[in-house]
C-alpha positions in Angstrom: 53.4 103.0 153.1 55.9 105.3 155.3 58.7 103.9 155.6 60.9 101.5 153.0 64.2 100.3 154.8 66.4 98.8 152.0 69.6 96.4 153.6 72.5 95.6 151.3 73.8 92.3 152.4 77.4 90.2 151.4 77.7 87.6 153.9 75.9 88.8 157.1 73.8 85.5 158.3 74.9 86.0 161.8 73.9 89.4 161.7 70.9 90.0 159.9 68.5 87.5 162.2 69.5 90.4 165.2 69.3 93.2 163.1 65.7 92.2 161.7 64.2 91.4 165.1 65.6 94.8 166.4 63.9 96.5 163.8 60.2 95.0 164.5 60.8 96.5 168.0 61.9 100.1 167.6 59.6 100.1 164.4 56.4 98.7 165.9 53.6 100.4 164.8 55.5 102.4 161.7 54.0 101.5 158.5 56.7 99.8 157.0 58.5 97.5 154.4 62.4 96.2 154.8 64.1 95.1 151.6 67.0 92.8 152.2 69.3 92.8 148.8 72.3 90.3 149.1 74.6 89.5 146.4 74.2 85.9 146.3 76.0 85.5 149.7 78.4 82.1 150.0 76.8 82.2 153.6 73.4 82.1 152.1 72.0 85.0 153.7 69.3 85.4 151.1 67.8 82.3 152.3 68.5 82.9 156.1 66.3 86.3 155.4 63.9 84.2 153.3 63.1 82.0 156.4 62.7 85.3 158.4 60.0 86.1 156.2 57.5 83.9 157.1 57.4 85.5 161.4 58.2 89.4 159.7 55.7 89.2 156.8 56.9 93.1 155.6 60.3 91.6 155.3 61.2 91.4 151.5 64.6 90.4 150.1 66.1 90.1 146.5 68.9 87.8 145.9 70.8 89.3 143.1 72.6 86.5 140.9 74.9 88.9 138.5 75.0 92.3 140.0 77.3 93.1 142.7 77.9 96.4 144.6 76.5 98.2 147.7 75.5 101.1 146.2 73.8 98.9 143.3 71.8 97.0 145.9 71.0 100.0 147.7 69.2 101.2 144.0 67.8 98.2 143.6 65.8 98.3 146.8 65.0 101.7 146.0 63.4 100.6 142.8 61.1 98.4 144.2 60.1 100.2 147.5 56.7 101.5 148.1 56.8 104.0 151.1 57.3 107.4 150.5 60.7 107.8 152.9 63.5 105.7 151.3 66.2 104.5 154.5 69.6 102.8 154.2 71.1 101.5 157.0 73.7 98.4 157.3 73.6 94.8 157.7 76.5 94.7 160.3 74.9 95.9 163.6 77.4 99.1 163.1 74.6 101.4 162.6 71.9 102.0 165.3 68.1 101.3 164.4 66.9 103.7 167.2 68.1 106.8 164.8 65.4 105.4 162.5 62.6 107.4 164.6 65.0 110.7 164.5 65.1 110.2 160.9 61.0 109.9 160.3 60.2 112.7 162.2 62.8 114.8 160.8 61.2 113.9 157.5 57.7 114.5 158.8 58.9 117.9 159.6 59.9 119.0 156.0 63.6 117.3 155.5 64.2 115.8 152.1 67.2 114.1 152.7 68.6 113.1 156.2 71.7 111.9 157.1 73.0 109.4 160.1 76.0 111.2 161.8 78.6 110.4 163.7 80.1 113.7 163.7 77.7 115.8 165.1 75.4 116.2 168.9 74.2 112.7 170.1 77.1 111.0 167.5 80.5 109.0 168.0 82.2 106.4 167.0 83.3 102.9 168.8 86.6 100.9 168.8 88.1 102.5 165.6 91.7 102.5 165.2 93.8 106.2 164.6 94.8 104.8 161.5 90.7 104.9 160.4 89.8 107.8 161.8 92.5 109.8 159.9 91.5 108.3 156.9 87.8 109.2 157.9 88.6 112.2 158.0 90.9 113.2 155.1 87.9 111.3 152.6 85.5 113.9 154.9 87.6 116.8 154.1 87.8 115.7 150.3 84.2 115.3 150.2 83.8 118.7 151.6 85.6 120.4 149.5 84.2 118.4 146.2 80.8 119.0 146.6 79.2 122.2 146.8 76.2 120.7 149.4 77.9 118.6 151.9 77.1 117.7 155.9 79.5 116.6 158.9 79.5 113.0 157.9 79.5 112.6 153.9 81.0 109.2 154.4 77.7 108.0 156.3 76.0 104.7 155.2 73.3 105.1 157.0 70.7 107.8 155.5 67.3 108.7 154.1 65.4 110.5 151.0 62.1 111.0 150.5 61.0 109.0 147.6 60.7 111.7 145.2 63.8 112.6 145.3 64.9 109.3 144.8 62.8 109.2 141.5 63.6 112.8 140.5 67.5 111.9 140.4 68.0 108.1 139.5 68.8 108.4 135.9 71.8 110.5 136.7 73.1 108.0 139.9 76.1 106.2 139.7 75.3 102.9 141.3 79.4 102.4 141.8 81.4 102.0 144.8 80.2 102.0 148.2 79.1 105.8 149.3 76.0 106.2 147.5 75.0 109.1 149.8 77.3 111.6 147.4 75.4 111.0 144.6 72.4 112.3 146.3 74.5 115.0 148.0 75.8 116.1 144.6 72.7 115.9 142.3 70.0 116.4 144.7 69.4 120.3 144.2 66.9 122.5 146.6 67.5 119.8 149.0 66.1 120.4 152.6 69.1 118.5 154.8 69.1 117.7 158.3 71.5 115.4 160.6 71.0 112.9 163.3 73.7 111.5 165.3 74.2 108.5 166.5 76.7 106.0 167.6 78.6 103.8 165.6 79.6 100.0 167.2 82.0 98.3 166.4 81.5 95.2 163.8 80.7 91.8 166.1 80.2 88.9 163.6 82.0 89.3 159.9 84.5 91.0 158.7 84.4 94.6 157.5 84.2 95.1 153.7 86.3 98.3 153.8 89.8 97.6 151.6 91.7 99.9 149.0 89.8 100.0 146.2 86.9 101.5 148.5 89.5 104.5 148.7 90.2 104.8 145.1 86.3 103.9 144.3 85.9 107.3 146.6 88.2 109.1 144.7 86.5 108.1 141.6 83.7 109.1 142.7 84.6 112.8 143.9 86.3 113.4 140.8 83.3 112.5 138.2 81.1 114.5 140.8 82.9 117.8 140.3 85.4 117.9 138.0 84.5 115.2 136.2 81.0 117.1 134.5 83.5 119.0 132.7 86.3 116.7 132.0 84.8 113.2 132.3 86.7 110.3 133.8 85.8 108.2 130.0 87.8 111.1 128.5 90.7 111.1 131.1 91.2 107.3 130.6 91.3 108.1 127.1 93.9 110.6 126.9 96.2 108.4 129.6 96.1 105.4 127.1 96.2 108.1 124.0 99.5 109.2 126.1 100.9 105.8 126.2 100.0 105.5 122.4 102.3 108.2 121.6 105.1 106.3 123.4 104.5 103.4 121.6 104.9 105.2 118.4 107.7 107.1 118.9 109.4 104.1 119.9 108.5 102.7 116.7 110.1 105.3 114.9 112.8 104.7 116.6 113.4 101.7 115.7 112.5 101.9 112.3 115.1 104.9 112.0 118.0 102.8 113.9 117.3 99.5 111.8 115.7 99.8 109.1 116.4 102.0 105.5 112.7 103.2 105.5 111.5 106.5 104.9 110.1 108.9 107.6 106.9 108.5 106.1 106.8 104.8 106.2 108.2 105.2 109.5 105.3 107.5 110.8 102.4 105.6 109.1 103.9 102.2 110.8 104.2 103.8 113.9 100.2 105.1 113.7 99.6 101.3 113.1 100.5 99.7 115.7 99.7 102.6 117.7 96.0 102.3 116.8 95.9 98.3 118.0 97.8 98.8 121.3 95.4 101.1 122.0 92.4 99.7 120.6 93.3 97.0 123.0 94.0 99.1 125.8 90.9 100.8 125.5 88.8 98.1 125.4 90.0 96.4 128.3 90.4 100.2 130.7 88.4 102.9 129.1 85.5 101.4 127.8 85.3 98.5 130.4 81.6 98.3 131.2 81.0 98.3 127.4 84.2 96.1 126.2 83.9 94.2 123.9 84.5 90.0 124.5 84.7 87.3 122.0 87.1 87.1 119.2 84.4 87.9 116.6 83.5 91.0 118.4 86.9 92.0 119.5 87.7 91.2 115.4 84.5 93.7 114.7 85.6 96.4 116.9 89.4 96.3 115.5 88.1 97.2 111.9 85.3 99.8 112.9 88.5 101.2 115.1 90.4 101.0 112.3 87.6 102.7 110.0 87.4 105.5 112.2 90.9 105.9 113.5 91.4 106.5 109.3 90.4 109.7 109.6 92.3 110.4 112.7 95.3 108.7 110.9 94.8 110.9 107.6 94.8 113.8 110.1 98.2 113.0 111.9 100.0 111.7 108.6 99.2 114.9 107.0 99.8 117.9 110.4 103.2 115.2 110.5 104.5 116.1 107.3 103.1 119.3 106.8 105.5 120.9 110.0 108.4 118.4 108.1 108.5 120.5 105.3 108.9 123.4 107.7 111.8 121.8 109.5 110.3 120.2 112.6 111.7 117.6 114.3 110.2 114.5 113.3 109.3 113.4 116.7 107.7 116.8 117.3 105.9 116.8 113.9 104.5 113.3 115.0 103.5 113.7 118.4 101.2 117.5 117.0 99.4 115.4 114.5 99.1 112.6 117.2 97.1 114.7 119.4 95.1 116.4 116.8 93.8 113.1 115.6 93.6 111.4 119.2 90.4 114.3 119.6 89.0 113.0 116.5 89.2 109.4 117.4 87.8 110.0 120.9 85.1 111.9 119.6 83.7 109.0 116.8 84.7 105.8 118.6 82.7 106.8 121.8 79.5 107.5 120.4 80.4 104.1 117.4 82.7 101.6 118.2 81.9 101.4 122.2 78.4 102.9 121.9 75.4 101.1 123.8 77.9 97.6 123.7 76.6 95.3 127.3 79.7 94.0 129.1 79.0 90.6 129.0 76.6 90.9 125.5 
């Protein structure tokens, strides 16, 4: 097969009867398949392209019950298709089917990857507002200057890879947010690229699915793709609750210093205690959110092996603590060193135990 055309769909019934018939005329004669994958539309778009079906008989579509996500579905199709040129384009008659030629013969003629652009000879853009095209181009410029491979439009929806490609990369994707072209841009290396342009409509029937997290899913996404192989995001999120843990004790201290008779030890190792359940809590519901725990016996599981691991941690920080006491360091300063020391520690062991392998909703 040449051709596998993969359409994420969220509630585009008016759309994707229109978009399906244009298809069978500009691809008449291509040997072709065209996966539909909706998110289990309320306007039951799965079953409006199930009745399509039966007049398009290389019309396919998945109706996914618990996953949810563009780039997701986009994978999904990917995993099922059977041509050897993997396409994406949109359900919302925004993208323009004709470029799906361009993008064949560019592949017939040695591209590996190729990209629908609005930003270069043949491209534009319809009816969009100043306000979107600044933003356009800012996440363009951030893109840019993130990746080390980009092209003119980074932000495009509407692509292709050949399939091995596809198959050569997808245990390193990140099925999250909606721009599932910068993985590919990113981890795709030796990549033959090439652009088509092509003019993008404005949005008819629907509504757009573009809001702010799609921004901060973008920055996300930039972030993990550079900077984030050295640092990763897990780690990040980590520190920032780790950060909040250290307030929480020293506030502890505080208190136990302003009203209470107990000793700066006592003080310390009560502080560590709470410290380690607000952020076991924290963690589990931020950090470690596609592998949280849920239930009370699980939650009650993960407290303890926590706990059991975070002994070492505490061990370390009780000891650093009172150690740089006996030099004369300020309490607070003693505390917060053999906080740190230990929050590496805990980081280190609870990732690869206490969060390790758990399913979200297991």
């Amino acid at each position: 097969m040449q051709l596998s055309l993969v359409i994420p769909t969220y509630n585009e019934c008016q759309n994707i009867p229109i978009l399906i018939e244009r298809i069978a005329k500009v691809l008449e004669g291509v040997e072709k398949e065209v996966i539909v994958v909706d998110d289990n539309s309320p306007d039951r778009t799965w079953e409006v392209a199930r009745t399509l079906s039966a007049r398009y008989p290389w019309l396919r579509v998945i109706r996914r019950m618990t996953d949810k996500g563009l780039s997701s579905a986009v994978l999904a199709g990917f995993e099922i298709a059977e041509g050897e040129i993997l396409a994406v384009m949109d359900a919302d008659l925004q993208h323009d089917e004709q470029a799906l030629i361009s993008f064949i013969r560019e592949m017939e003629s040695g591209a590996d990857i190729v990209v629908g652009s609005r930003k270069v000879k043949g491209g534009g853009i319809v009816d969009w507002s100043p306000i979107r095209k600044f933003i356009s181009g800012v996440a363009t410029l951030l893109t840019k200057i993130a990746l080390p491979q980009s092209v003119s439009d980074p932000m495009s929806g509407f692509f292709a890879v050949k399939k091995h490609v596809y198959v050569s990369n997808k245990n390193q994707i990140n099925p999250r947010g909606f721009k599932i072209l910068l993985e590919f841009l990113a981890r795709a290396k030796h990549c033959k690229i090439e652009e088509v342009g092509y003019v993008f409509k404005g949005r008819v029937h629907g509504e757009s699915k573009i809001s702010s997290s799609v921004v901060f899913d973008l920055i996300i996404a930039l972030y993990e793709l550079s900077i984030g192989k050295v640092f990763p995001t897990q780690f990040i999120k980590y520190g920032i609750i780790g950060i909040s843990g250290l307030f929480v004790a020293t506030f502890v201290i505080y208190l136990c210093r302003m009203f209470t008779h107990l000793s700066e030890a006592y003080s310390i190792a009560i502080s560590i205690e709470i410290s380690i359940l607000t952020n076991f809590f924290l963690n589990n519901f931020w950090t470690f959110r596609p592998k949280r725990l849920l239930g009370i016996w699980n939650i009650l599981r993960g407290i303890i092996t926590f706990h059991a691991i975070c002994l070492g941690g505490a061990l370390i920080n009780q000891a650093i603590a009172l150690k740089l006491l006996t030099f004369g360091v300020d309490v607070y300063i003693a505390n917060a060193f053999g906080y740190f020391i230990a929050a590496i520690w805990n980081y280190i062991i609870n990732v690869n135990i206490t969060w390790k392998g758990r399913p979200e909703h297991g």
